[in-house]
C-alpha positions in Angstrom: 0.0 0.0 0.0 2.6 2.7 0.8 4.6 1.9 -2.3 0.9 2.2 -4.2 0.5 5.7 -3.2 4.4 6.7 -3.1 4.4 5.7 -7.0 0.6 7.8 -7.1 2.4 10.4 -5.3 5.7 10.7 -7.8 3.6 10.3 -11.2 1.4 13.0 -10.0 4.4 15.1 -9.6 6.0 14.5 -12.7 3.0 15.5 -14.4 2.9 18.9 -12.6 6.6 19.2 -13.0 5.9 18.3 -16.5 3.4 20.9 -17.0 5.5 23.5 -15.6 7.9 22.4 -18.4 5.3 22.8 -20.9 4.4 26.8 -19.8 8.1 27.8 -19.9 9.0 26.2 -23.0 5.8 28.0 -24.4 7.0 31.0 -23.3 9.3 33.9 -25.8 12.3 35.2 -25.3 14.6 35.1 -21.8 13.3 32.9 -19.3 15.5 31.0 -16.9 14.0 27.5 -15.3 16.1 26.1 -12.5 16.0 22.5 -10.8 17.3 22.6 -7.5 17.0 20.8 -4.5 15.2 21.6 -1.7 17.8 22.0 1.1 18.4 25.4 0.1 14.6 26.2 -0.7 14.1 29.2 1.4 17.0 31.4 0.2 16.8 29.6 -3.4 13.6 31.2 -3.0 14.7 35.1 -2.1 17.4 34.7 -4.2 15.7 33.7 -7.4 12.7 37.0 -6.6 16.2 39.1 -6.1 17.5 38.0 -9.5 13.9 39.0 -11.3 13.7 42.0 -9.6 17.4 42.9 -10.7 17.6 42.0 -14.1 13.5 41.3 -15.0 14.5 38.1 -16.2 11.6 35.8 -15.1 12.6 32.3 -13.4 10.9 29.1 -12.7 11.8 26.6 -9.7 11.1 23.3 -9.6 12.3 22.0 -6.0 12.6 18.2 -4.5 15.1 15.8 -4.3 17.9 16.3 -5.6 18.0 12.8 -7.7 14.6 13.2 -8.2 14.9 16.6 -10.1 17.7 16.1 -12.2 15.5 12.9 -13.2 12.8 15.4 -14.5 15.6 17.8 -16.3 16.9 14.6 -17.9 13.5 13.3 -18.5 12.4 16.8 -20.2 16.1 17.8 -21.6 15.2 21.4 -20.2 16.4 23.4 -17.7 19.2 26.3 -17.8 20.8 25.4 -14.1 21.0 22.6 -11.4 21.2 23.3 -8.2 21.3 20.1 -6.8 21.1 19.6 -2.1 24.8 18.0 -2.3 28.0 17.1 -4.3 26.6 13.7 -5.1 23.7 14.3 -7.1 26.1 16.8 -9.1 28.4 13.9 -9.5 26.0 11.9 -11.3 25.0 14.8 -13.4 28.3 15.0 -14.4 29.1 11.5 -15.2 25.9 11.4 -17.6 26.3 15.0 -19.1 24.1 16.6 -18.0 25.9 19.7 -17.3 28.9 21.8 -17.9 31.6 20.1 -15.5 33.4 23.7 -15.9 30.7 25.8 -14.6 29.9 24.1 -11.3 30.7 26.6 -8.5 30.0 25.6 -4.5 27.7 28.2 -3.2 26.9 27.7 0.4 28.5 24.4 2.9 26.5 22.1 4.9 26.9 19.7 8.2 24.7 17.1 8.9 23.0 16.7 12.4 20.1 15.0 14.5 16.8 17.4 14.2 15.1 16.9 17.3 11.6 18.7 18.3 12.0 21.7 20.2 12.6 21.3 23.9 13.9 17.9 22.8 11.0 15.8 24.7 12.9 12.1 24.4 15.7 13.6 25.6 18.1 12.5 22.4 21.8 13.8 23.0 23.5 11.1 20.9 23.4 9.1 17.4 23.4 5.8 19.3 20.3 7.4 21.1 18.5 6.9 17.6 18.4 3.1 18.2 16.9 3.3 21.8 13.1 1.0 21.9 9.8 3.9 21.4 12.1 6.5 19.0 10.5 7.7 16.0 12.9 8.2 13.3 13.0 8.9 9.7 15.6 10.1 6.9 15.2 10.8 3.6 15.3 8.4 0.9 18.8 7.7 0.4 18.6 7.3 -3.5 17.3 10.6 -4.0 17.7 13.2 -1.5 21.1 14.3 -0.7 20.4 14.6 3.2 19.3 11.0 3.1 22.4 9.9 1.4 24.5 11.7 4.1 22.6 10.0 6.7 22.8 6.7 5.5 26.4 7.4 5.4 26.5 8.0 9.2 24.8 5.4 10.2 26.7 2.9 8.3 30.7 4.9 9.4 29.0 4.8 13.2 27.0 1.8 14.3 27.4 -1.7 14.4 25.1 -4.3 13.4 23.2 -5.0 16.0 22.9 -0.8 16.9 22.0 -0.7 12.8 19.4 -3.2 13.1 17.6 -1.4 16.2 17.8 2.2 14.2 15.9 0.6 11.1 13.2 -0.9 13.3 12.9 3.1 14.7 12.9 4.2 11.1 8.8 5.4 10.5 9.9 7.1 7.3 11.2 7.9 4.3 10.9 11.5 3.2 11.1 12.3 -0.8 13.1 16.1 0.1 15.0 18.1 2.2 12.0 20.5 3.0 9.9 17.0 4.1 12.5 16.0 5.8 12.0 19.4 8.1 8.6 19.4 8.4 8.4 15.6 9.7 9.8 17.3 12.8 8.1 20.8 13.3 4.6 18.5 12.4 5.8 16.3 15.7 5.2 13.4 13.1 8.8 11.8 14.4 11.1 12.1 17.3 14.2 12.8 15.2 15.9 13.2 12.2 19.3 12.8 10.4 19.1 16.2 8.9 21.0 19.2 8.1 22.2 21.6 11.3 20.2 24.1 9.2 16.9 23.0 9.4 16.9 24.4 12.6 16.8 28.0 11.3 14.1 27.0 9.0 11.5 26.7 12.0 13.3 27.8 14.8 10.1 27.4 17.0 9.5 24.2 16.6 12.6 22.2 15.3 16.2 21.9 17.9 19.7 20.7 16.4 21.7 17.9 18.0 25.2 18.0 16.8 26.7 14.8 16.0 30.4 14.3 17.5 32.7 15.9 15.0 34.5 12.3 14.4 31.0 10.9 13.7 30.6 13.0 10.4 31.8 11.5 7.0 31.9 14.7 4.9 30.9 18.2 5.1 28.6 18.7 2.6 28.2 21.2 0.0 25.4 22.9 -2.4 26.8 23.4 -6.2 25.8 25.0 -8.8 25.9 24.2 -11.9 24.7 25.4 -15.9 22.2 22.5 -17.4 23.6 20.9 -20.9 20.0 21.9 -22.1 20.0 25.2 -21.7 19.2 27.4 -25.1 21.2 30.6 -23.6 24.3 29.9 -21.6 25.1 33.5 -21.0 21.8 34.2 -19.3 22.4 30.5 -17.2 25.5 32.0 -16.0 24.3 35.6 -15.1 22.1 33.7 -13.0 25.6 31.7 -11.2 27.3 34.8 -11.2 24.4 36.6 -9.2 24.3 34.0 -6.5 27.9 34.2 -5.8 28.1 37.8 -5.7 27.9 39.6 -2.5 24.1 40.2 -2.9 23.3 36.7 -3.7 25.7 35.1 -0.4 24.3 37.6 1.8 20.9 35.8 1.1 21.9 32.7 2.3 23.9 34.2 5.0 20.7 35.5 6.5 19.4 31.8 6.6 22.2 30.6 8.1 23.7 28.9 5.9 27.5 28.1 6.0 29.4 30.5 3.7 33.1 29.4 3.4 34.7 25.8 4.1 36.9 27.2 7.9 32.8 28.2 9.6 31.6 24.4 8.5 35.2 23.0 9.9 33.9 24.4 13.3 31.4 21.3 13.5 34.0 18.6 11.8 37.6 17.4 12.0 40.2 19.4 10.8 40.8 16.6 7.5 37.1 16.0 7.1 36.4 15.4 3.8 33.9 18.0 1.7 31.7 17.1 -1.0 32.2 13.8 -3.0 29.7 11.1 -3.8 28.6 8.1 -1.6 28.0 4.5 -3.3 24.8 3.0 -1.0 25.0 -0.1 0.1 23.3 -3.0 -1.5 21.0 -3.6 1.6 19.5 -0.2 1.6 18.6 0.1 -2.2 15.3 -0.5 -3.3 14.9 0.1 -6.7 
């Protein structure tokens, strides 16, 4: 039954998505449409209205997971940028040419964390506290949204088999985006997340971080950008790149808290952690 209405659920999107296609390919002259992941939705968001209101260029966003977008721009052969929620979604894209390997810039850096309800109720302080009997948990799904890739990551670098084994029994969930992956916890639908340290600052009222130990965390992540192989006017794609990295474009994301240069993420992290780079899933946890 829930993979019934998860495959009603993605068909209906790719029809909308598909739609939205349709209306921009309709429309003349300079248009921009972007397929970005969700984890940076809400400056994506301001930065996108700030780049229309600067240039009056219109743009179109289509948000999800990561995999799951760059799915529809491959499906459609549209687009003019991808923005994917990590380095390993861009990885692929890259592998299959689907974008210019030469224009992928890192905008903003992200660590990964335990998203906890606010006033953390079951009392989680710890990853291992994740496999303890009555906790709600759930992650993204790990084949398509970056966040869940990174957690699966974790859990695989931290626990054992038994520990493992008790965290998937805890695991309610599997959210389809970043921005789901938030609002499992400010909807009190879970106990906890693996998440971004962000997500806090999306709904600071209802959502608390739990750092993981800094020897705990596999990579730092990072949000690329990149210009699309399909887009009909590269030089307006990278107006678009340019504005994000400019001063007016990182102060955006700087207001949502967002990790601007590699030395504030290193604050969470070992000093040789890793950044970016792709993460092969196991067998066990693959599904398609």
């Amino acid at each position: 039954m829930i993979s019934f209405i998860r495959y009603v659920f993605h068909l209906s999107l790719t029809i909308a998505i598909l739609f939205v296609i349709s209306l921009h390919t309709q429309s003349a002259s300079a248009k921009l449409l972007l397929f970005a992941g969700a984890a940076s939705k809400p400056a994506t968001e301001e930065v996108v209205k700030a780049f229309q209101e600067k240039f009056k260029i219109p743009a179109d966003v289509i948000f999800g997971g990561s995999g799951f977008v760059l799915s529809q721009m491959k499906l459609s052969r549209r687009g003019d940028i991808y923005f994917p929620g990590s380095s390993d979604f861009m990885e692929v894209a890259k592998r299959e040419g689907l974008v210019y390997p030469e224009s992928e810039k890192i905008v903003v850096y992200l660590v990964p964390a335990i998203n906890v309800q606010k006033g953390n109720p079951k009392r989680i302080s710890s990853l291992k506290d994740l496999t303890k009997n009555g906790i709600r948990l759930a992650i993204a799904n790990p084949e398509m949204v970056c966040v869940g890739t990174y957690a699966l990551e974790i859990i695989e670098r931290n626990l054992n088999s038994q520990e493992k084994e008790s965290l998937r029994r805890n695991l309610v969930n599997y959210t389809e985006s970043c921005e789901k992956t938030a609002n499992v916890i400010s909807l009190r639908a879970v106990d906890a997340v693996i998440g971004w340290r962000v997500f806090q600052y999306w709904d600071p009222e209802r959502i608390e971080t739990v750092f993981l130990k800094p020897e705990e965390i596999p990579r730092i992540g990072c949000i690329p950008v990149a210009i699309s192989k399909f887009t009909q006017d590269r030089a307006l794609a990278q107006k678009f790149v340019d504005f994000i990295l400019s001063p007016q474009g990182k102060s955006i994301f700087r207001k949502y808290n967002y990790l601007m240069d590699l030395q504030e993420a290193r604050r969470f992290t070992k000093p040789d952690t890793p950044v970016g780079g792709e993460y092969v899933l196991p067998k066990e946890w693959r599904t398609r």
